[in-house]
C-alpha positions as CSV (number, residue, x, y, z in Angstrom):
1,X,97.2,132.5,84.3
2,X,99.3,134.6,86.2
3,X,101.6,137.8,84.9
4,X,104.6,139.5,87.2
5,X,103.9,143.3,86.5
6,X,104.9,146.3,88.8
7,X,107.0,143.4,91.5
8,X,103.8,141.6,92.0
9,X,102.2,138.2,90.2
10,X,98.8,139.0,89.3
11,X,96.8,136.4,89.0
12,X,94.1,136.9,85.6
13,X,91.8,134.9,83.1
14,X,90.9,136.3,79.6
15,X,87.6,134.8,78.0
16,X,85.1,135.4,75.5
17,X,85.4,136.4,71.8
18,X,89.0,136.6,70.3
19,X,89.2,140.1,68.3
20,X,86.5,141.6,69.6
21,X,86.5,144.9,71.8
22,X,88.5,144.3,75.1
23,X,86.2,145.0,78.1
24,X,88.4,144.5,81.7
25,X,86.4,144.0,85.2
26,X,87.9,145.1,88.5
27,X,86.8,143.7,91.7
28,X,86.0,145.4,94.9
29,X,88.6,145.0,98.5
30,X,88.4,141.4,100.0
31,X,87.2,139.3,96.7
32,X,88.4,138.0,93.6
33,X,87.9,137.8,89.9
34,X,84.9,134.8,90.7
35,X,82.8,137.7,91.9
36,X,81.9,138.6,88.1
37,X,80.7,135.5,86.9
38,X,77.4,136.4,85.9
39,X,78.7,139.3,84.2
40,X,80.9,137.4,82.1
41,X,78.6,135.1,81.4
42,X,76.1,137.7,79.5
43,X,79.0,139.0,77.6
44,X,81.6,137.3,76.8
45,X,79.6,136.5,72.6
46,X,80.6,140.4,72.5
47,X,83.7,141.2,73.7
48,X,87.0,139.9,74.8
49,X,87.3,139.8,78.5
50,X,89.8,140.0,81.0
51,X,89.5,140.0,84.8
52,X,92.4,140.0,87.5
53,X,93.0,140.0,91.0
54,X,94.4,142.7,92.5
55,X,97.4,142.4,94.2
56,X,97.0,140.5,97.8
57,X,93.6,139.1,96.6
58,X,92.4,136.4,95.4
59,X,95.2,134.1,93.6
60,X,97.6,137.4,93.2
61,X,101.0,138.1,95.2
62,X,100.9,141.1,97.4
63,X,103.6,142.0,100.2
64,X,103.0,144.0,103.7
65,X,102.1,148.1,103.8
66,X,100.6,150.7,102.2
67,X,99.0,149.9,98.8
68,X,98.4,153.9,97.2
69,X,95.2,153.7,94.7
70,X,98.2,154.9,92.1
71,X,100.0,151.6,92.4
72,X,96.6,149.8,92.2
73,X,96.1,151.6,89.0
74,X,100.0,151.7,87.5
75,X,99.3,147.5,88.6
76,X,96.4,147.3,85.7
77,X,98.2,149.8,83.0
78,X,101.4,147.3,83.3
79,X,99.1,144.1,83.1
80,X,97.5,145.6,80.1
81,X,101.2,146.3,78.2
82,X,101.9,142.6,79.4
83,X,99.2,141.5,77.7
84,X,99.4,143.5,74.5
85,X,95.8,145.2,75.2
86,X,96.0,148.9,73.9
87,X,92.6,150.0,74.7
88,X,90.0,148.3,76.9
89,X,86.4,149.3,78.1
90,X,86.5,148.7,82.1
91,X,84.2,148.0,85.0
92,X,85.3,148.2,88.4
93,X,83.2,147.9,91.6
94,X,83.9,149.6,94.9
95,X,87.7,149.9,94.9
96,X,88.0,148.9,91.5
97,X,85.7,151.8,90.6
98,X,88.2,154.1,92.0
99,X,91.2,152.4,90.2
100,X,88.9,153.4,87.4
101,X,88.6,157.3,88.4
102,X,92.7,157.0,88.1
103,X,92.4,155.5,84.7
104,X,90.1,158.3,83.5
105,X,92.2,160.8,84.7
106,X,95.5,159.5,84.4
107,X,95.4,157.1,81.7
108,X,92.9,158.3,79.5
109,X,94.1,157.1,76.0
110,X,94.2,153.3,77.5
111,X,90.2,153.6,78.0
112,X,87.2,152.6,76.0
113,X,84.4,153.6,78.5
114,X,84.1,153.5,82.6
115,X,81.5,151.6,84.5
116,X,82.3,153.0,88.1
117,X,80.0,150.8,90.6
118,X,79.1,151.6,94.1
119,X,82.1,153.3,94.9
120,X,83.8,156.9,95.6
121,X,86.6,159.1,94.9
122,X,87.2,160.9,98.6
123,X,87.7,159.3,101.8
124,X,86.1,161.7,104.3
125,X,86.7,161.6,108.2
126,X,83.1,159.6,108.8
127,X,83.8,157.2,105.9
128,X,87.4,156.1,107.1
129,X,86.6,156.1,110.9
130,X,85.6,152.8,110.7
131,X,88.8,151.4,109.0
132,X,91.1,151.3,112.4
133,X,89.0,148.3,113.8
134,X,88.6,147.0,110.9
135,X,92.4,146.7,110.4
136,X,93.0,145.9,113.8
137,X,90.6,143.0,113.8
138,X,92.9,141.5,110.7
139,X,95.6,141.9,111.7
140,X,95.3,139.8,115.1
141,X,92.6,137.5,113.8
142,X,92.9,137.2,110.4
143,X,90.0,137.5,108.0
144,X,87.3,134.9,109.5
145,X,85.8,137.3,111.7
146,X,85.6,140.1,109.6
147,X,82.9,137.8,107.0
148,X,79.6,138.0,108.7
149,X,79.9,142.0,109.4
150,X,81.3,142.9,105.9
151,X,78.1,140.5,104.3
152,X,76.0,142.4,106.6
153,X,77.3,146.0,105.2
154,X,77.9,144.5,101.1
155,X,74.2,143.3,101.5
156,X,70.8,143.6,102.2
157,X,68.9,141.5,104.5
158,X,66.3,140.3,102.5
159,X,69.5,139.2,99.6
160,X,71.6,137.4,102.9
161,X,68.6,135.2,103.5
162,X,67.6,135.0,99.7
163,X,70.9,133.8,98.4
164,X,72.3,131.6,100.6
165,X,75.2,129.8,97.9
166,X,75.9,133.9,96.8
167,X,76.4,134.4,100.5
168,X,78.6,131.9,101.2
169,X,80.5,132.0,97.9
170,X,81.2,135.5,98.8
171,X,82.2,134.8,102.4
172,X,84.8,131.9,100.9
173,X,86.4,135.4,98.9
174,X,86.0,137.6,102.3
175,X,87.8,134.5,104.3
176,X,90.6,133.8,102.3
177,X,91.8,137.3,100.9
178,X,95.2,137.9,102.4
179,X,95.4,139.8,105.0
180,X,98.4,141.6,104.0
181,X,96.3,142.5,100.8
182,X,93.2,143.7,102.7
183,X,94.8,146.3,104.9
184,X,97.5,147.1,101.9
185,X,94.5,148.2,99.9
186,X,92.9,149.5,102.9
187,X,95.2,152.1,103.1
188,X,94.1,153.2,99.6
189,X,90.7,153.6,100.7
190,X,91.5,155.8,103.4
191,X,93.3,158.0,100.9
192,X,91.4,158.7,97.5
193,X,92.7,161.7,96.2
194,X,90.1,161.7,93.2
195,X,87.1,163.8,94.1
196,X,88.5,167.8,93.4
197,X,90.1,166.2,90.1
198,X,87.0,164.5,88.6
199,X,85.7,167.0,86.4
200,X,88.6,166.9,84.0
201,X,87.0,162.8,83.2
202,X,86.5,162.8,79.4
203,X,86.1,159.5,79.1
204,X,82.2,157.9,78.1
205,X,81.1,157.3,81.8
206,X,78.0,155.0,83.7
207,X,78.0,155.8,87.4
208,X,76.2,152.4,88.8
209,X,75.0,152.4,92.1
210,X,73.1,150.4,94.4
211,X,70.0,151.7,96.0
212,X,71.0,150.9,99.4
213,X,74.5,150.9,99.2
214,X,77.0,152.4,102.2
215,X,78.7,154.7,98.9
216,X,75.6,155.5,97.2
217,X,76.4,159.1,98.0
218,X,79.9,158.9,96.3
219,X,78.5,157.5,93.5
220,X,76.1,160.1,93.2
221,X,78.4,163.0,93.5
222,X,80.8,161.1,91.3
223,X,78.1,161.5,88.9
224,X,77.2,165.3,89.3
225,X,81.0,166.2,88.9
226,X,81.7,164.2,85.8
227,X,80.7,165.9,82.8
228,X,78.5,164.2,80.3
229,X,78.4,160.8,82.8
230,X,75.2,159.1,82.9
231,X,73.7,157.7,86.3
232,X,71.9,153.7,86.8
233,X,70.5,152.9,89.9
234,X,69.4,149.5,90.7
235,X,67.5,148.3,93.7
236,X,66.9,147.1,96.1
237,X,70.6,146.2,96.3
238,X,73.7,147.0,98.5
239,X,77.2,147.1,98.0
240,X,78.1,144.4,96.0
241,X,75.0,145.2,93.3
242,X,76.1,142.8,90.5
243,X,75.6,139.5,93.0
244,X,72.9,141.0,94.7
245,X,70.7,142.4,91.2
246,X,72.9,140.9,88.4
247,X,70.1,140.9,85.8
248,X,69.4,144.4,86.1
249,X,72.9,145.5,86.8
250,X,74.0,143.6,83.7
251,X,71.0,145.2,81.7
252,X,72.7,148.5,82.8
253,X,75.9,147.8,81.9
254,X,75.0,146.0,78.7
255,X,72.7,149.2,77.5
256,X,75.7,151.8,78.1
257,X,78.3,149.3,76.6
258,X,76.0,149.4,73.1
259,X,76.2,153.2,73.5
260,X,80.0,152.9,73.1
261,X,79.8,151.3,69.3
């Protein structure tokens, strides 16, 4: 189904058990909703699930510049009034874990729990030097080049070999996210103004990273400056830890989720 919110069409699916808690997944830049599957899978007998792409991804509208990582997060607070959802636990991986830091921060009456994965809530001069060529490569080429050196940073080589239908589902997300979406949210990433605020997260918080993960450091400091958050690490995994260790990222998430009861 698809819901105009905040000038955009986002495109979303709700599943699982009707009245039961709401739990909402948020995927990381250059993929779509399909990138939980597994997740869902293991939980949807418990709680009432929606996922969504985020604007330029996936099946969603998006339009050219700068996508701020507040207009990522005022996107999912206007999708939840759309949908009548009040209160929702919420997992979000990479970018969607920082959409989740402005939830916790901004928004926290709307939120059950955070499950932050493999992300971070500063963008540092070594983390967004890489971003330029990145862009640039987009922007003249369109996505299809960028698949096999994203894959190559999201994953480990033993899990590129290993999982060869994972790998080339996840390149068919990489491949055909917009590329008016990828450098919109882009520009978020470049400009996460989280980190000096984090301490004032009272929300029940898992920190979830991935043992060899480009962020892990984020995710760790994330951890250290939230008060009360608890840390899972899961490995060996990269970036995208749910597709690369889903069993025991989804025993992670499932453990703190009972916490929440």
């Amino acid at each position: 189904m698809k819901a105009k919110v905040n000038g955009v069409e986002l495109a979303c699916a709700i599943e699982g058990r009707e009245g039961a808690p709401w739990l909402t997944f948020s995927n990381s830049l250059a993929t779509n909703m399909a990138m939980w599957d597994d997740q869902v899978a293991a939980l949807k007998d418990e709680f009432r699930i929606l996922r969504y792409d985020k604007r330029g991804h996936g099946e969603s509208g998006g339009a050219p510049g700068d996508y701020p990582i507040e207009t990522l997060v005022a996107d999912l607070i206007a999708l939840w009034d759309h949908l009548g959802i009040r209160t929702s636990h919420f997992v979000g991986l990479s970018i969607g874990g920082m959409t989740g830091f402005g939830l916790g921060l901004d928004h926290p009456d709307r939120v059950a729990s955070l499950t932050l994965c493999c992300t971070r809530a500063d963008s540092p001069p070594e983390y967004n030097a890489a971003w330029p060529a990145r862009i640039a490569v987009a922007k003249k080429d369109g996505m299809a080049p960028l698949v096999t050196p994203t894959l190559e940073r999201w994953f480990t080589a033993a899990c590129r070999a290993r999982e060869t239908a994972a790998m080339a589902k996840m390149g068919r997300m990489i491949a055909t996210t917009s590329v008016d979406g990828y450098v919109g949210c882009a520009w978020a990433l470049q400009n996460l103004p989280y980190l000096p605020r984090l301490s004032a997260i009272r929300v029940p918080t898992l920190m979830l990273g991935g043992s060899n993960d480009i962020l892990l450091d984020g995710t760790r400091e994330a951890h250290r400056r939230i008060p009360g958050s608890l840390y899972y690490e899961v490995g060996p995994a990269g970036h995208i830890a749910n597709i690369e260790q889903p069993a025991l990222f989804t025993a992670g998430l499932k453990s703190f989720l009972a916490r929440q009861r």
